[in-house]
C-alpha positions in Angstrom: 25.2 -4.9 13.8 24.6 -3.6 17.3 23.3 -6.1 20.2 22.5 -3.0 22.5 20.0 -0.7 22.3 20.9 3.4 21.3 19.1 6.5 21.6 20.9 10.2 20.7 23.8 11.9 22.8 21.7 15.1 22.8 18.9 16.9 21.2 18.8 17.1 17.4 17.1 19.8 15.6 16.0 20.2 12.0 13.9 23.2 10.7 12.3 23.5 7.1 8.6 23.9 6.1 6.0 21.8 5.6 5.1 19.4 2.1 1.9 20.3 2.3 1.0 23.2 4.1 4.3 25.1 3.7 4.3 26.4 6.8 7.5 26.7 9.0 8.2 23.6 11.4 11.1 22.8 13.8 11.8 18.7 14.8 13.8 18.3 17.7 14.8 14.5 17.9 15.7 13.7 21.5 17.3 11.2 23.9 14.3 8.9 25.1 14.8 5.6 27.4 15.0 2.0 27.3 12.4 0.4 25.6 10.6 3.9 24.9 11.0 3.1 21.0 9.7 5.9 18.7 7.4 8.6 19.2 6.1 11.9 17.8 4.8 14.5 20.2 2.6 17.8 18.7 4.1 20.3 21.4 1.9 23.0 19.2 -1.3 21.5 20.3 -3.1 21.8 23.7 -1.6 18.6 25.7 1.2 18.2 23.5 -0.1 14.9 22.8 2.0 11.5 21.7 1.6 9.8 18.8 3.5 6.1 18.7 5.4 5.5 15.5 3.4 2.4 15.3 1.7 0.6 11.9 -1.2 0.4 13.9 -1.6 3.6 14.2 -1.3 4.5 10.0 -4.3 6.7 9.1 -3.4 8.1 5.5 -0.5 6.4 3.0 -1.4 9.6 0.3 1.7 11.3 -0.8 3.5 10.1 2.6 2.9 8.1 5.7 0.7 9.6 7.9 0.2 8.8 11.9 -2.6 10.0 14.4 -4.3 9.2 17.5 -7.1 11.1 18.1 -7.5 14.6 17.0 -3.6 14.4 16.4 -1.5 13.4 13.3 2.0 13.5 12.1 2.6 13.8 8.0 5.3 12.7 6.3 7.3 10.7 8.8 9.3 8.0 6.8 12.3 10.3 6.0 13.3 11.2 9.4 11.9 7.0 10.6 14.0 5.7 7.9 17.2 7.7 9.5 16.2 6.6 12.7 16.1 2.8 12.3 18.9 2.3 9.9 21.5 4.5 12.0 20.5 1.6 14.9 19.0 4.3 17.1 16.3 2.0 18.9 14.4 5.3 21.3 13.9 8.9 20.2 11.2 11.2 21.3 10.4 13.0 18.1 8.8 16.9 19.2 7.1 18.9 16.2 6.1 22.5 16.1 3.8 21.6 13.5 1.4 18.7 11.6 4.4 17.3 9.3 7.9 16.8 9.4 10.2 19.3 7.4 10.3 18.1 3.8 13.8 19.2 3.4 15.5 18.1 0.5 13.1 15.1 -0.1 15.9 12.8 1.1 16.8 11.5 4.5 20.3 13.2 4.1 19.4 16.2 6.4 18.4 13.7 9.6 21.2 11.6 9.3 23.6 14.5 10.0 21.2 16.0 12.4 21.6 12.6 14.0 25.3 12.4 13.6 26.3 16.0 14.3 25.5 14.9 18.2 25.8 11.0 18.3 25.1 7.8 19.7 24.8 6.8 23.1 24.5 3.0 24.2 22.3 2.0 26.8 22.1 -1.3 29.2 19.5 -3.3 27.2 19.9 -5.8 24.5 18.1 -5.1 21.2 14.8 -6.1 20.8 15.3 -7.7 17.1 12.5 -9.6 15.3 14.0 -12.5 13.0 12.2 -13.8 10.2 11.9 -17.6 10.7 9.6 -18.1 7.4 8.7 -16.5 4.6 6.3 -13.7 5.0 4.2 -12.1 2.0 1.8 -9.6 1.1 0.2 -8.3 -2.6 -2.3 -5.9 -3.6 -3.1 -6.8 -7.2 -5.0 -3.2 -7.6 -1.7 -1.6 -7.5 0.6 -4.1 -8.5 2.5 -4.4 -5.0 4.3 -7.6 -3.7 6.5 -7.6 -0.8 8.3 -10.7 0.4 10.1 -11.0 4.0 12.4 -14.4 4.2 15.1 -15.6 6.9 18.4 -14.6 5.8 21.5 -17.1 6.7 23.4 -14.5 8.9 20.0 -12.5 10.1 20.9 -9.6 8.2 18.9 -6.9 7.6 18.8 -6.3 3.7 16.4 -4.8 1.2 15.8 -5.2 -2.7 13.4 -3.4 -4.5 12.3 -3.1 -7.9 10.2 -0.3 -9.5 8.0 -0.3 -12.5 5.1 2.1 -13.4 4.8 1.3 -16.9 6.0 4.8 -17.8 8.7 5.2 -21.0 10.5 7.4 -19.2 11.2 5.8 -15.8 11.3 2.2 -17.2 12.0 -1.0 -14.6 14.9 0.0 -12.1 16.0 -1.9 -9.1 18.3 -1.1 -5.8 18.7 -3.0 -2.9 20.6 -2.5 0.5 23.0 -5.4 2.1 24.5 -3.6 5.0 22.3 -0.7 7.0 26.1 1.0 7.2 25.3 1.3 3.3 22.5 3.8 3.7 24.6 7.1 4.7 26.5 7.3 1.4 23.6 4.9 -1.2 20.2 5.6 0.0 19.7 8.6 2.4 20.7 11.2 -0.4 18.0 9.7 -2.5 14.9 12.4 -3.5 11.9 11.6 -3.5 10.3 11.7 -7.4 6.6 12.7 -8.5 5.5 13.0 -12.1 5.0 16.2 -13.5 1.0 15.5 -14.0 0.9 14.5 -10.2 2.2 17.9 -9.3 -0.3 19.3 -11.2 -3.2 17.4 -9.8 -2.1 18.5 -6.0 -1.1 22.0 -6.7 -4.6 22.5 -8.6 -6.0 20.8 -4.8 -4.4 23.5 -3.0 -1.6 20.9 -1.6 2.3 20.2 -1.6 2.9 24.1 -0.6 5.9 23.5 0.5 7.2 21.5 -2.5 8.9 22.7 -5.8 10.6 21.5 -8.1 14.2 21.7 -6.2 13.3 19.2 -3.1 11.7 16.2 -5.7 13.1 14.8 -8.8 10.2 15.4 -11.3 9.4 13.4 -14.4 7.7 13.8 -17.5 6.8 11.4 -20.3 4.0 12.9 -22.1 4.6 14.4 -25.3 4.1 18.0 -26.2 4.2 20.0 -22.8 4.7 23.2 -23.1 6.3 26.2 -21.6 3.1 28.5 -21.4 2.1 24.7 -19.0 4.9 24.7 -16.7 4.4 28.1 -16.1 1.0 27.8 -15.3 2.3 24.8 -12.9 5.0 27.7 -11.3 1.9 30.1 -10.4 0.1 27.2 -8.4 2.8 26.1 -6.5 3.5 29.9 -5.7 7.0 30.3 -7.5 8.9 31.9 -9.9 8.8 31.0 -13.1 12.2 29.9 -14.7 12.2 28.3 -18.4 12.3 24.6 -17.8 13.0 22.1 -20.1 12.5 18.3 -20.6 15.8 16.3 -20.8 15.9 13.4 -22.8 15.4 10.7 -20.0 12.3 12.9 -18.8 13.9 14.6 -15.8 13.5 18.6 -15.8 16.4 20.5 -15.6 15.7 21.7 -11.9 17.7 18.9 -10.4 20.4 16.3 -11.4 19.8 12.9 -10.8 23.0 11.7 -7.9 22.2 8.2 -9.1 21.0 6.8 -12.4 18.2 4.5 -10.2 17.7 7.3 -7.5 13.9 7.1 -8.2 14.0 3.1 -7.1 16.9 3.7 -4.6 14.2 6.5 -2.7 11.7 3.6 -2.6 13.8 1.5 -0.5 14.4 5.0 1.4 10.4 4.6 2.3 10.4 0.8 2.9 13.0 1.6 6.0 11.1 4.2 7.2 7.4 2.5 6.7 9.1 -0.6 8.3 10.5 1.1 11.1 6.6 1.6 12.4 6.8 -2.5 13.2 8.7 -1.4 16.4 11.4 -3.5 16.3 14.6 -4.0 14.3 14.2 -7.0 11.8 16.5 -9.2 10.7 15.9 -10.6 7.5 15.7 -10.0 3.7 12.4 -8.2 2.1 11.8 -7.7 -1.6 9.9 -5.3 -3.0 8.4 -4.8 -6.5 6.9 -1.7 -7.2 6.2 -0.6 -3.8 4.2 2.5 -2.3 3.5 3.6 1.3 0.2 1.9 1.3 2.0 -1.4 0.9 5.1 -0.7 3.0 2.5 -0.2 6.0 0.6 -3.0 5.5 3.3 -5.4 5.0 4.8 -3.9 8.3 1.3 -4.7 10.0 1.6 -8.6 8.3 4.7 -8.4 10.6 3.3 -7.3 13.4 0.2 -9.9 13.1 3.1 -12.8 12.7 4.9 -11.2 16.0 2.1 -11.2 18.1 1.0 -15.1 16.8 4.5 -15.9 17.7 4.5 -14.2 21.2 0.8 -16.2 21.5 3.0 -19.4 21.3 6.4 -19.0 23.3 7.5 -22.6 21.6 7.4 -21.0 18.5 11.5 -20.0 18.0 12.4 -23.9 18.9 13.7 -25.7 15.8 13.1 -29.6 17.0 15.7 -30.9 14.6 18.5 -28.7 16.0 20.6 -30.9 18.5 19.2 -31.2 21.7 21.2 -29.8 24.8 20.5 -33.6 26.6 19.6 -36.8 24.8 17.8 -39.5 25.5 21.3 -41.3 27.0 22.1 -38.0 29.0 18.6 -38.0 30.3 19.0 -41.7 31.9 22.1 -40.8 33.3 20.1 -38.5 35.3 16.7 -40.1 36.0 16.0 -43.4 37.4 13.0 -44.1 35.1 12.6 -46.6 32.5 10.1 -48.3 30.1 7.7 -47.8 30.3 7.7 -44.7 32.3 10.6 -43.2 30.8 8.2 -40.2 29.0 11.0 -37.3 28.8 12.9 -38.1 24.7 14.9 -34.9 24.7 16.1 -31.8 26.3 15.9 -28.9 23.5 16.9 -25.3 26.1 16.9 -24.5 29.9 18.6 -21.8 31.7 18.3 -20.0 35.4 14.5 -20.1 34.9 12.8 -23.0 32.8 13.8 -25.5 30.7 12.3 -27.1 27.2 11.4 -30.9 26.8 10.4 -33.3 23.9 8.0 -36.2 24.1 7.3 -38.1 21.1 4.1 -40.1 21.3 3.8 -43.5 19.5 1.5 -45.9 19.1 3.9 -48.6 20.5 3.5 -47.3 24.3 1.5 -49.9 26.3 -1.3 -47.3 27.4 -2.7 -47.4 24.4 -3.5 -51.0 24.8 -6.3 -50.1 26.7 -6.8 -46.5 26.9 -8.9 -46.7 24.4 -9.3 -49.6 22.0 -9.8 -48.2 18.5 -9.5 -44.8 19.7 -5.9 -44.3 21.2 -5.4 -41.6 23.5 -2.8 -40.6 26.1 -3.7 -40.5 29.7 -3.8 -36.6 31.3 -1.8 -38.5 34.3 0.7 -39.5 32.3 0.9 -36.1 30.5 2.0 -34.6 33.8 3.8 -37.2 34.6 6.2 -36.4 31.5 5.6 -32.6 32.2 7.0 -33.6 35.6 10.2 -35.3 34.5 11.0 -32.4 32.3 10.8 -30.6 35.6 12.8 -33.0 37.6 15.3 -32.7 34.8 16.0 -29.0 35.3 15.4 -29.8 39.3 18.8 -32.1 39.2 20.5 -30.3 36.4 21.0 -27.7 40.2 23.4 -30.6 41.6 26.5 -32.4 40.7 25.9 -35.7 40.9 22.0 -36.3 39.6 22.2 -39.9 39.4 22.2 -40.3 43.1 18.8 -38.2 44.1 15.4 -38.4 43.2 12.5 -36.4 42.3 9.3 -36.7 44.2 5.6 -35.2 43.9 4.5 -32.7 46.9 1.7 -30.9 45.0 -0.1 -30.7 41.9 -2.5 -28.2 41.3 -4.5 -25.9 38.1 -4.2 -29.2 36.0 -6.4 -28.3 32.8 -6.4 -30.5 29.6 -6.8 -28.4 26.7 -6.9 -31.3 23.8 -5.9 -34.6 23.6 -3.0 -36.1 22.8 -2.3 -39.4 20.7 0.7 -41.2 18.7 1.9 -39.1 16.3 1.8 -35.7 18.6 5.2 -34.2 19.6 4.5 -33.1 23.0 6.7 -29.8 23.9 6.6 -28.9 27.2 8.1 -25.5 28.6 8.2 -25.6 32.6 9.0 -22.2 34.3 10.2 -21.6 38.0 7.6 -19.9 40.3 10.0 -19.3 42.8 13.2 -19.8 43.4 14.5 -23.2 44.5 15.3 -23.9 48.0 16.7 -26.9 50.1 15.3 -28.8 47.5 11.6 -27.6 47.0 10.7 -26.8 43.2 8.0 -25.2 42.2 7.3 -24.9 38.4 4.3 -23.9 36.3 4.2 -26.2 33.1 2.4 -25.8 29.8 2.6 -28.7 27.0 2.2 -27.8 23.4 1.2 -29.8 20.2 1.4 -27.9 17.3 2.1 -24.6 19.1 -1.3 -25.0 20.5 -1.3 -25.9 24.1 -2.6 -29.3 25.1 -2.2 -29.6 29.0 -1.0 -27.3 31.6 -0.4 -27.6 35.5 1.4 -26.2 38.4 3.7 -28.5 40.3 5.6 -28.3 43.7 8.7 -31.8 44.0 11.0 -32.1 45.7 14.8 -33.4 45.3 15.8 -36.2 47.8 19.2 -37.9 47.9 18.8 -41.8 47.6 19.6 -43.6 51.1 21.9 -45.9 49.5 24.1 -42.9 47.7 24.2 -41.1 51.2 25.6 -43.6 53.1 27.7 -44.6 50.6 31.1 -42.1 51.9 30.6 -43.6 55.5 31.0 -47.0 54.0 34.5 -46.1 52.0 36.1 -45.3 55.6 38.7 -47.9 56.5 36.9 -50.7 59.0 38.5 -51.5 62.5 39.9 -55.2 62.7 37.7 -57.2 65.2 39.2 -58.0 68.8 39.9 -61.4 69.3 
């Protein structure tokens, strides 16, 4: 599992036709930047305008996911997507001659060697991975969908899927995925599959031009078609007609199945793909039963809903029963405060910027004496006081020996109180440096949380002063001179 993010060697090109129109189109996947993600650009339209490979941006799940942005869409785009994400290419610009992607095969086969017949290229920026931290789920009783997302132990990426259409002839098959290097040789080969009555009901619309019964696995489990049937099916799609026949698990004869469950192993195919539109790689495990585009989309817009509540609330990725990074023993080795104006309990993260502090609130502080009887809340003074400490905490973390300065106030300023705070609340406070420190002057900007909504907030400029007593201290190690007599 790669920690940095790829995008292609050089410039990939696939040519086929069209599913539906069955017109010619060329794809040319190319090298994009950092951060640049996926995109599709119509170069056959005035503008050549860009569509995002973004969830958001999902106007039709019919027979394929479709994108657009204005006047503009992109058919069909989970094959080549699903190539994309699970060969850990993380940018690709994506430039079509035409409104779908090439149908191909059905599979993903084709763009995974289009992708590897030019390679990989790493670039200097870390992945931008979303990890699952609880479960995630999203049904639609209508069509029978349910899709789970849960944290895996070792933030894998993995996918299990189960299919079932209540047809005698397909039955209930699973497949899953473990390891993304398992989709080459397991998944990418895997057709799509259509019923044979489907076909007929999108020929008869004038669609699927470009499909026949070579690129899909079709089915059938009615009784009693007949030849003079799947001729007439031949003429709509505009081919030759060849005697079919029906095998006995219902596949016709046009195609060999490369895997007894290649029908369910395709649907995880278009689960990697429709995920891929969240826009960043996932770790974690999602289980799918009887899945479709429509679902696949909308479960990767439930992700995108959880991102941005989690990006809302930058406390959100802090597990408070993890060990802290200082204790409350560390922390008095380093402040001079004690009860009762000791308000920092635990250090929880800090690095070159900001730092991450605990304070529990009980109802056994002395404030709360009198502040208020029968209605016990803490004082907004004291909640910048421990916002403050937190601060001083990262302030003489910068020195070797913290025990021997202090931390004063020069400025406090944008205090706002956005709830109160009383025993029970876990204040989380998560202080971030303004600018950088210098001969001793700190200035922070400080939000407290309680329950991932923020309580108090404040901007606060200390300062760091070694204590009298500790800086006279050398002078008074040096060796005395004997009085004359």
């Amino acid at each position: 599992m790669s920690d940095k993010q790829h995008t292609l060697k050089g410039s990939a090109v696939v040519k086929g036709v069209g599913l539906h129109t069955g017109e010619p189109v060329t794809l040319t996947m190319r090298p994009a930047p950092v951060g640049h993600g996926y995109k599709f650009q119509r170069t056959d339209l005035e503008g050549q305008p860009i569509i995002d490979a973004d969830a958001d941006l999902v106007v039709s799940t019919a027979r394929g996911t479709t994108l657009g942005k204005g006047d503009a869409v992109v058919n069909t785009t989970e094959h080549v997507l699903s190539a994309l994400y699970a060969l850990n290419v993380d940018n690709c610009l994506l430039q079509l001659s035409g409104a779908e992607v090439p149908i191909m095969d059905g599979s993903a086969l084709p763009f995974v060697e289009a992708i590897e017949s030019v390679g990989l290229e790493a670039q200097d920026a870390p992945r931008n991975w979303y990890e699952l931290k609880e479960p995630i789920w999203f049904e639609t009783q209508e069509r029978g969908t349910e899709m789970l997302g849960v944290p895996t132990p070792g933030g894998e990426f993995r996918l299990t899927v189960m299919v079932d259409y209540n047809s005698p002839v397909l039955g209930t098959q699973h497949a899953s995925m473990y390891r993304a290097e398992e989709f080459k040789a397991e998944i990418a080969p895997c057709r799509t599959f259509v019923f044979l009555r489907e076909l007929e009901q999108l020929a008869k619309a004038g669609l699927i031009k470009g499909g026949d019964l070579n690129n899909a696995i079709v089915l059938e489990d009615r009784e009693g078609t007949t030849q003079e049937q799947l001729k007439e099916l031949a003429k709509a799609l505009g081919r030759e007609y060849e005697k079919v026949e029906i095998r006995r698990n219902g596949v016709l004869n046009t195609t060999d199945l490369k895997f007894y469950n290649e029908p369910a192993r395709h649907k995880l195919l278009d689960i990697v793909g429709d995920l891929a539109l969240v826009g960043r790689p996932i770790k974690g495990h999602i289980l799918a039963a009887r899945p479709g585009h429509f679902g696949n989309t909308s479960f990767a817009k439930r992700i995108k809903e959880k991102i941005r509540e989690e990006e809302k609330n930058p406390l959100f990725h802090i597990d408070l029963s993890k060990k802290p990074l200082y204790d409350i023993q560390d922390i008095e080795r380093m402040l001079p405060h004690r009860y009762p104006f000791l308000l920092v309990d635990k250090i929880m993260s800090m690095d070159a910027n900001g730092i991450v502090g605990v304070k529990n609130v009980t109802m056994n502080e002395p404030h709360f004496t009198g502040h208020f009887p029968g209605n016990p809340v803490m004082p907004g003074v004291l909640q910048v006081e421990a916002m403050a400490q937190v601060g001083g905490i990262f302030a003489l973390s910068k020195v070797p020996d913290p025990e021997n300065y202090t931390t004063y106030f020069l400025k406090i300023d944008g205090i706002r109180y956005r709830r109160k705070v009383i025993p029970g609340d876990t204040l989380v406070f998560k202080l971030e440096l303004i600018t950088p420190i210098r001969r001793g002057i700190v200035h922070m900007k400080g939000v407290g949380y309680v329950g991932g909504q923020p309580a108090v907030e404040a901007e606060m400029l200390a300062q760091i002063v070694r204590d009298k007593a500790s800086a006279e201290a050398p002078k008074a190690k040096q060796p005395a001179t004997a009085p004359a007599r």
